[in-house]
C-alpha positions as CSV (number, residue, x, y, z in Angstrom):
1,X,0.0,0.0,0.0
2,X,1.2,3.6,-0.8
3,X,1.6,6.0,2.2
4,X,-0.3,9.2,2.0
5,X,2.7,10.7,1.5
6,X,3.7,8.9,-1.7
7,X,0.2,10.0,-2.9
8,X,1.0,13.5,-2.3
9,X,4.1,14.0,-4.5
10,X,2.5,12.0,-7.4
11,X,-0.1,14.4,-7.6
12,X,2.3,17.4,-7.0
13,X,4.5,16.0,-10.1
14,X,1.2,15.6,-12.2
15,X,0.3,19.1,-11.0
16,X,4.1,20.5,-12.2
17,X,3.6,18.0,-15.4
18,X,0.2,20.4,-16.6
19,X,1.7,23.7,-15.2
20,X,4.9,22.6,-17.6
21,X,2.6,21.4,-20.4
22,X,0.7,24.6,-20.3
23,X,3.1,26.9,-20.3
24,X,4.9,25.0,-23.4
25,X,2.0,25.6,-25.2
26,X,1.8,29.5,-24.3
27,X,5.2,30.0,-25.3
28,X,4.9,28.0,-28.6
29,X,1.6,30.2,-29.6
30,X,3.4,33.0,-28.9
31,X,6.3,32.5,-31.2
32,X,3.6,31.3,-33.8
33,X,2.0,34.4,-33.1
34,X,5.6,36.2,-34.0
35,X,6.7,34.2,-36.6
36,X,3.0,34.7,-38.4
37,X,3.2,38.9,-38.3
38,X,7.0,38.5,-39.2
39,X,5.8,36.7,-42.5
40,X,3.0,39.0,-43.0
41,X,4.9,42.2,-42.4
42,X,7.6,40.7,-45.3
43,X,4.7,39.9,-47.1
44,X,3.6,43.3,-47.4
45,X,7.0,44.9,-47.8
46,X,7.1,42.6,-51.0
47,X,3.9,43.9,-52.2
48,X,4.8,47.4,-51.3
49,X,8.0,47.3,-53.3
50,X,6.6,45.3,-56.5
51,X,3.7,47.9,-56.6
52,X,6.4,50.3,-56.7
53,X,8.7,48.6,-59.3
54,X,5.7,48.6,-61.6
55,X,4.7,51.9,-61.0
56,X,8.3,53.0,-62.1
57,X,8.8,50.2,-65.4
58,X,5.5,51.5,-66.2
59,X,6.4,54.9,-66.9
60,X,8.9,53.7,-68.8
61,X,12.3,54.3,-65.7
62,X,14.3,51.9,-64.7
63,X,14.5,50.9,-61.3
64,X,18.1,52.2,-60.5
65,X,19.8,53.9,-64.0
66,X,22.9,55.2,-64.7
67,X,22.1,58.3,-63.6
68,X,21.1,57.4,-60.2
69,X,24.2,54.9,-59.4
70,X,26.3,58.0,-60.5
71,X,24.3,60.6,-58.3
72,X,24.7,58.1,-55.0
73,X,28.2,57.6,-56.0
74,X,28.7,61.8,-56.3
75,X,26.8,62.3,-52.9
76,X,28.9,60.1,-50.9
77,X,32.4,61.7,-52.3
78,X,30.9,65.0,-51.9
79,X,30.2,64.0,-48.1
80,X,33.6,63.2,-47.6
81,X,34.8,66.4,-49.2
82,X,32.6,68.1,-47.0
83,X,33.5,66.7,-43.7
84,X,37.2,67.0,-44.6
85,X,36.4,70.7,-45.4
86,X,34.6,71.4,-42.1
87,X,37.6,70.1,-40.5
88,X,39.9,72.3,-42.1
89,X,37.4,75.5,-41.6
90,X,37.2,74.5,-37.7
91,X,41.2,74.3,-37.7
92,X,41.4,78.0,-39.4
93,X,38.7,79.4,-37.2
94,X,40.6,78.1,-34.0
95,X,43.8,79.7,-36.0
96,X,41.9,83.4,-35.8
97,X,40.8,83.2,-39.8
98,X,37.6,85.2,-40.4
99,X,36.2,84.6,-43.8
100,X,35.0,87.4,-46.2
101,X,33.1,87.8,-49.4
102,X,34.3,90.5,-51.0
103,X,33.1,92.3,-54.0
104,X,33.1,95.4,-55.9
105,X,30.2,97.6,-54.8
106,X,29.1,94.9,-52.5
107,X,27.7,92.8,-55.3
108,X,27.9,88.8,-55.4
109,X,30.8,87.7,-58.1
110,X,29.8,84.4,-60.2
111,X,32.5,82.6,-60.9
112,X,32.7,81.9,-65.0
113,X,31.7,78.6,-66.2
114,X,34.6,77.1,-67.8
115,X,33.7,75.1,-71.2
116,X,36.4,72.8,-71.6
117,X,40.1,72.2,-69.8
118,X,42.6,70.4,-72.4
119,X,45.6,68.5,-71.2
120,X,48.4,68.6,-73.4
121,X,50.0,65.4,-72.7
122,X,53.8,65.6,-72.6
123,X,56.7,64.3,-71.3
124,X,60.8,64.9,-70.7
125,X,63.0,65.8,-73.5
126,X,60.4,67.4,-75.2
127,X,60.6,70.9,-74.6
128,X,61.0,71.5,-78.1
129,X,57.5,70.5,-78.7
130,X,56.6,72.1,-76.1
131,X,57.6,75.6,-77.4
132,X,56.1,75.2,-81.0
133,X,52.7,74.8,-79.0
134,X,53.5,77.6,-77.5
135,X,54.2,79.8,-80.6
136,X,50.4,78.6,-82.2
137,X,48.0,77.3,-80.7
138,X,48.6,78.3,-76.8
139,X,49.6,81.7,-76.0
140,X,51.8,82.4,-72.8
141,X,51.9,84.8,-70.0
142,X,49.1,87.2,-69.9
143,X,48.1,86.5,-73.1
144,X,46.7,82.9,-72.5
145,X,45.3,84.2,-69.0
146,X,42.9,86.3,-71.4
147,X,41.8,83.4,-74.1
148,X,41.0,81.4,-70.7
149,X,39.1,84.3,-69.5
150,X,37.5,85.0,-72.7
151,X,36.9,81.6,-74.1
152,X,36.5,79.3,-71.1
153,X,39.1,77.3,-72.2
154,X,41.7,76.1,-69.8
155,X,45.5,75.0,-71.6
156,X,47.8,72.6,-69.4
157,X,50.8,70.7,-70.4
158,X,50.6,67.8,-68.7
159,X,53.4,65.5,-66.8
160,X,54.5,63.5,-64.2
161,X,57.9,63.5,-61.8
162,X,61.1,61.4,-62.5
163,X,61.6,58.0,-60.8
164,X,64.4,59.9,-59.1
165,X,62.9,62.4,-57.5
166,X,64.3,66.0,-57.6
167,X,66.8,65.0,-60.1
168,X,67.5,67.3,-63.2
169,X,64.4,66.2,-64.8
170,X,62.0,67.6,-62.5
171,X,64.0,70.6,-61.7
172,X,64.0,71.2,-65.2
173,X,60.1,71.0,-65.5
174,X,59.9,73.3,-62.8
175,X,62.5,75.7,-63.1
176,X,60.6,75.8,-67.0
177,X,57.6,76.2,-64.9
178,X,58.1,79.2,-63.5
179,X,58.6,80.7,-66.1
180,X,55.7,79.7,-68.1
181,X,53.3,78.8,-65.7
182,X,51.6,76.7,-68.1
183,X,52.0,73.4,-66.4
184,X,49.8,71.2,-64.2
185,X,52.0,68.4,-63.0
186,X,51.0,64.9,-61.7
187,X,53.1,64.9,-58.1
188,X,52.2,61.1,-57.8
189,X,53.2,59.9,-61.2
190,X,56.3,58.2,-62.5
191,X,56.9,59.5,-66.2
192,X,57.7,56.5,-67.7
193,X,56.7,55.5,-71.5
194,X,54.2,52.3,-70.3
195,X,52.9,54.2,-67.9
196,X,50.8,56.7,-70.2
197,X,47.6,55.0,-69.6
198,X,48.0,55.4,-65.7
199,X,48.8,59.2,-66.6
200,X,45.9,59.7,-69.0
201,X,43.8,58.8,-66.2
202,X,45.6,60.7,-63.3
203,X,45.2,64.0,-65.9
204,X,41.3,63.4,-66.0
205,X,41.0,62.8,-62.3
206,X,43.4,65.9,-61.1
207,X,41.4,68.1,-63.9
208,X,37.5,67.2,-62.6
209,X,39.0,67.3,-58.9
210,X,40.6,71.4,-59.8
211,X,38.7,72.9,-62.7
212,X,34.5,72.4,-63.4
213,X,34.4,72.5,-66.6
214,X,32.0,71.5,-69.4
215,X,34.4,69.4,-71.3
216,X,37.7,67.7,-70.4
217,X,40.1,66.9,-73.9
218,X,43.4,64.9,-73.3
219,X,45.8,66.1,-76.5
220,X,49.4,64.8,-77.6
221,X,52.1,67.0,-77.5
222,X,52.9,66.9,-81.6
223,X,48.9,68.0,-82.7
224,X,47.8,71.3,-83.3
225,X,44.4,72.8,-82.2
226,X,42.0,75.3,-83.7
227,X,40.8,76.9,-80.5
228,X,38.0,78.6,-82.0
229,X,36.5,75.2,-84.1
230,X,37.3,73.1,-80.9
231,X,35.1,75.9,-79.1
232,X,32.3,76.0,-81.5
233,X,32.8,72.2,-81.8
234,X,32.0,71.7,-78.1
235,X,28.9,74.3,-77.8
236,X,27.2,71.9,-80.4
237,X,27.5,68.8,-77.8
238,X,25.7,70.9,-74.5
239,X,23.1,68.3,-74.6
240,X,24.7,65.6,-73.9
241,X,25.5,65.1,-70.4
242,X,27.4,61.9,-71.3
243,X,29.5,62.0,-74.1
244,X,32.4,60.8,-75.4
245,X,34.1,62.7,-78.8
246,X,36.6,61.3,-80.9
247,X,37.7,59.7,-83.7
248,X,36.2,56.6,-83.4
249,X,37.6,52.9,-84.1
250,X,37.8,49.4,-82.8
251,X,41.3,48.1,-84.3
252,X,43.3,44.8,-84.6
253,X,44.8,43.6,-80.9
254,X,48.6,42.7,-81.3
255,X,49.7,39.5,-79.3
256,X,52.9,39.4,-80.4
257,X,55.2,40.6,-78.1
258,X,57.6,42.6,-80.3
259,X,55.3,44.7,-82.2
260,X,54.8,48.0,-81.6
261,X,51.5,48.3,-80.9
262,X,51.8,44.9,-78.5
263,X,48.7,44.5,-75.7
264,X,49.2,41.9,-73.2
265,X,46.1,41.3,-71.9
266,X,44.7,40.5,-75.7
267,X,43.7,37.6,-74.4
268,X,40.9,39.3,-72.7
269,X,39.1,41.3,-75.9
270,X,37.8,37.6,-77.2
271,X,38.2,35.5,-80.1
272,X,38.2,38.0,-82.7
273,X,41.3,39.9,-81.2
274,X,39.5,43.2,-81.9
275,X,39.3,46.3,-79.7
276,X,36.3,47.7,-78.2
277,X,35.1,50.9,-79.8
278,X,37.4,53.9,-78.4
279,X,38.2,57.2,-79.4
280,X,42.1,57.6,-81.2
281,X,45.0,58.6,-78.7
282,X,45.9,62.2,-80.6
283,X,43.0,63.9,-79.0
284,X,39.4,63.3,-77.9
285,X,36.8,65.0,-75.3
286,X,34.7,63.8,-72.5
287,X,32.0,65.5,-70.8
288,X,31.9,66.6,-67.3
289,X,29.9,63.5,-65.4
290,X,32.6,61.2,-67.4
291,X,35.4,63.0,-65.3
292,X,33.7,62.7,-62.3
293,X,33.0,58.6,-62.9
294,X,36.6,58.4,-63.2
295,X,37.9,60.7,-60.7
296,X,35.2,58.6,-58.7
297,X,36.2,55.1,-59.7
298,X,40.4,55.7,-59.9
299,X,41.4,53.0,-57.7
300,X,38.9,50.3,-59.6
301,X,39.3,51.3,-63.3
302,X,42.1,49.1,-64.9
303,X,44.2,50.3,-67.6
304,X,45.5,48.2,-70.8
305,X,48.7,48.9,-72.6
306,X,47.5,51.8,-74.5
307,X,46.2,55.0,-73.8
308,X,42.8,55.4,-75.6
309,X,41.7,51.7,-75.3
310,X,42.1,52.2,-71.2
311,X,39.8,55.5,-71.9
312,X,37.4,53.1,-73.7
313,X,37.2,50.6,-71.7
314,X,36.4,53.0,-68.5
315,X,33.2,53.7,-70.4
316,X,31.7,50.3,-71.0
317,X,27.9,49.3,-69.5
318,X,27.8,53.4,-69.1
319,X,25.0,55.1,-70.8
320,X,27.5,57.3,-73.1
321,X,26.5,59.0,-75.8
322,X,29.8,57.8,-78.5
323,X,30.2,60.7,-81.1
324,X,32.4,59.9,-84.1
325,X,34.0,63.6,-85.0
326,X,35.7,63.0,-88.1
327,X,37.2,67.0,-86.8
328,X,39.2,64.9,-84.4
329,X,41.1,63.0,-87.1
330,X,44.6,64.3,-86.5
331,X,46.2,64.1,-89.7
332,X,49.6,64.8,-90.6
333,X,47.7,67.1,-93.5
334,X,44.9,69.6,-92.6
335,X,41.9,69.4,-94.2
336,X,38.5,71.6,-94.5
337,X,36.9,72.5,-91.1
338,X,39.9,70.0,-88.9
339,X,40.3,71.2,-85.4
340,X,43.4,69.6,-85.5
341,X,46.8,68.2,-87.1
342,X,49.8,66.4,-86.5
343,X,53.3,67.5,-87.2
């Protein structure tokens, strides 16, 4: 026979046993419960955003375009710029500086839209080239301070620093510098013949990042410009935020190592061996956003053997606007309305 006692703590046990039982199922409805609005509230976000993709598609947008991607892209860098630039304002107020806008007759000054900035692309040893430019087609001194006034136009040769530093290279650059002040020079590039891709893109993002400008041209050293037809030239292409003006071609890719035109990676332009359609190295234009994507994306955007197929390739999957200006044929022999020539 059980004791009275053993009957008590059997029936405590069964009592624990429902309590436990019950409170299992509580906590198991509950989660349902969660798990069930969880679903639903995903449910509707899904609906919420389909709704909304259709109601973009069917006005004819895409859901995220070009445009966008670059505006995000734009924001964020100018964010950085402006913190950095709040940082250097607090330092110069804790230094004492007061800041003034000054102005004759106590008038706001607008600063001039500049139309285009053209890099003249040079290197050492050429000075020589370098002068005959400066006898034509870009005046010196006081003289090219006006046409840049006057036209908009901005006129840079541009080049890099010696792999010895502050040998007689550079100081020949910049002692020729200070005389002409006609230079912008690429501090963190090595002049160095296969390097001119890596320059061509330093030039474009050290332009957008110092001069706003309509247009940015990159230009050989041994081509001649019509300012005034490159000027007229340019005002025709306003409407198009995103373009990319050249003489246009998609040539043969070289995989032999000793020719001249040699690309190593021509492996990588498919079967066909054939370039992707690029504007020729003597001289070609981009438009302002174009800059920007580059000065943007420098540390991602890869560059190939050449110059203008690097340039090219930057622009791939972009919604550019490719303009085939026969003007921008650099011949060795001018012809009717060329903006340029090579000598």
């Amino acid at each position: 026979m059980q004791s009275r006692g053993s009957n008590a703590r059997l029936s405590g046990m069964a009592f624990r046993s429902r309590i436990s039982t019950l409170m299992l199922s509580m906590i198991a409805t509950m989660a349902s419960i969660y798990v069930a609005g969880r679903l639903w509230q995903d449910a509707e976000n899904r609906v919420y955003l389909i709704k909304e993709l259709d109601r973009r598609t069917g006005q004819g947008q895409s859901a995220i375009s070009v445009d966008d991607t670059l505006k995000v892209i734009a924001c964020k860098d100018q964010q950085k710029r402006l913190s950095a630039l709040e940082m250097e304002l607090a330092t110069a107020r804790h230094e004492g500086f007061v800041g003034k806008y000054l102005s004759d007759n106590n008038e706001t000054r607008s600063r001039k839209k500049l139309l285009a900035v053209i890099g003249v692309i040079t290197q050492f040893g050429h000075k020589n080239n370098r002068d005959a430019i400066r006898r034509s087609w870009m005046p010196t001194g006081a003289a090219r301070k006006k046409m840049e006034e006057d036209k908009g136009i901005i006129l840079r040769f541009v080049i890099g620093r010696s792999a010895n530093r502050g040998d007689n290279l550079d100081r020949a650059i910049d002692s020729e510098n200070r005389q002409t002040n006609d230079f912008s020079i690429i501090d963190n590039h090595i002049e160095a013949p296969e390097e001119l891709p890596k320059k061509t893109k330093s030039f474009f993002v050290q332009a957008a990042d110092t001069w706003d400008a309509e247009f940015y041209a990159k230009v050989n050293d041994d081509i001649y410009v019509n300012i005034d037809s490159f000027g007229a030239m340019l005002a025709s292409h306003w409407d198009k935020p995103r373009v990319y003006l050249g003489c246009m071609k998609s040539g043969e890719v070289f995989s032999e190592p000793g020719h001249k035109w040699y690309e190593p990676d021509w492996w990588k332009f498919g079967d066909g061996k054939s370039y992707l359609r690029h504007a020729s190295g003597e001289m070609y234009v981009i438009s302002r956003a174009l800059a920007q994507f580059i000065s943007i994306n420098r540390e991602i955007l890869r560059t190939y053997a050449h110059d203008d197929v690097s340039a090219g390739s930057w622009f791939i999957g972009l919604d550019v606007k490719y303009v085939d200006e026969g003007k921008l044929c650099c011949s060795s022999s001018w012809t009717s309305g060329a903006l340029c020539g090579a000598v």
